[in-house]
C-alpha positions in Angstrom: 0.0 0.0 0.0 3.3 2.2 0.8 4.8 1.9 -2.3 1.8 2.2 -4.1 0.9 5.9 -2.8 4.6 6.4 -3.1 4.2 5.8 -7.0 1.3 7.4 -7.5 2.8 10.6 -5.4 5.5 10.3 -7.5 3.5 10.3 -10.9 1.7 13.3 -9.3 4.5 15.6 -8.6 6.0 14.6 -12.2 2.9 15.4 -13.8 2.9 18.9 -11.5 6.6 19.6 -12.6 5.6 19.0 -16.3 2.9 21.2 -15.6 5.5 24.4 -14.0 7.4 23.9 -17.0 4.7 24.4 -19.4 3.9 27.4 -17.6 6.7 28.8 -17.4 7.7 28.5 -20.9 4.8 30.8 -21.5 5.1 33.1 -19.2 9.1 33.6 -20.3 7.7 33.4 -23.8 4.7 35.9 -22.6 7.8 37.9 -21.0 9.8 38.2 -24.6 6.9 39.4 -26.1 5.9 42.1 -23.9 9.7 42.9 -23.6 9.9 43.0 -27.8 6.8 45.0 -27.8 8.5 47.7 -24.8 11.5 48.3 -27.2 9.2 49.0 -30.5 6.6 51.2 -29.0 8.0 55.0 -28.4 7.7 56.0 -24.8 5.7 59.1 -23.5 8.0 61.8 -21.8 6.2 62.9 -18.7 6.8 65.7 -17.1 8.2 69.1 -18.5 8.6 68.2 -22.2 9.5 71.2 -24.7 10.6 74.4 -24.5 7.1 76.4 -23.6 7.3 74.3 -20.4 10.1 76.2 -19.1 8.3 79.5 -18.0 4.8 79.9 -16.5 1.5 80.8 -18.4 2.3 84.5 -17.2 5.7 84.6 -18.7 4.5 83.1 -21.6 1.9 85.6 -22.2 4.2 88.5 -21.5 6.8 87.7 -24.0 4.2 87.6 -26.8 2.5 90.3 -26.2 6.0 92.6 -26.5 6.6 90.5 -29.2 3.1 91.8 -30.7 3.7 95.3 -29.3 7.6 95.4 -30.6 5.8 94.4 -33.9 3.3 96.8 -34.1 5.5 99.6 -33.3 8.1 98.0 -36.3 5.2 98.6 -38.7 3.9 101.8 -37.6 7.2 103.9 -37.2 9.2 102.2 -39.8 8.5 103.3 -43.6 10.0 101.0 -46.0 8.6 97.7 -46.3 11.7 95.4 -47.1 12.9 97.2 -43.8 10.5 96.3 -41.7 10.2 92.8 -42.6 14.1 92.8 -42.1 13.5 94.4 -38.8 10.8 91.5 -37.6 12.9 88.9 -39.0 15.5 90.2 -36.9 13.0 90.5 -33.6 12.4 86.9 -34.1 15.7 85.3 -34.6 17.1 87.6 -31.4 13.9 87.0 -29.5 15.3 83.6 -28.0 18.5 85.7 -26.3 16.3 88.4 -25.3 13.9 85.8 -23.2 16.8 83.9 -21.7 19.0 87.5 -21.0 15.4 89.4 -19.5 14.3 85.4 -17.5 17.8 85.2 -16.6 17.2 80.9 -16.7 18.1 78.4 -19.2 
């Protein structure tokens, strides 16, 4: 009777351990997959992304609108049209320096 439940035990935990490998070959397989699926999709930044994220809503507002008043002030005192668009093309490539020099960040 002994060896009897001792074989039967022993079929048991065999069929068990055949059972935990099964499973585990599909959870490693399960694990590949997820990983290979990780490294394809692109990952969301969280956080402060961009450049606009640097200063607050305020800040933001008050540099365009002395952009929009430097630009108004280009077309109403300044005559010749080729010089003002130079003149606003100018405002806009040194408006970068100007934010970071008035903000004093980078």
């Amino acid at each position: 009777m002994s060896k009897e439940r001792a074989r039967r035990r022993a079929a048991r935990e065999a069929e068990q351990e055949r059972e935990r490998a099964v499973r585990a070959r599909r959870v490693a397989g399960r694990e590949r997959r997820r990983a290979w699926v990780r490294r394809l999709t692109p990952r969301l930044r969280r956080g402060r992304t961009g450049r606009l994220r640097r200063h607050s809503w305020r800040e933001r507002a008050a540099i365009a609108l002395l952009t929009a008043v430097a630009v108004i002030g280009i077309w109403s005192f300044v005559d010749d049209l080729a010089l003002r668009l130079a003149l606003v093309v100018l405002l806009l490539l040194v408006l970068p320096a100007i934010v970071v020099i008035a903000m004093d960040r980078r």
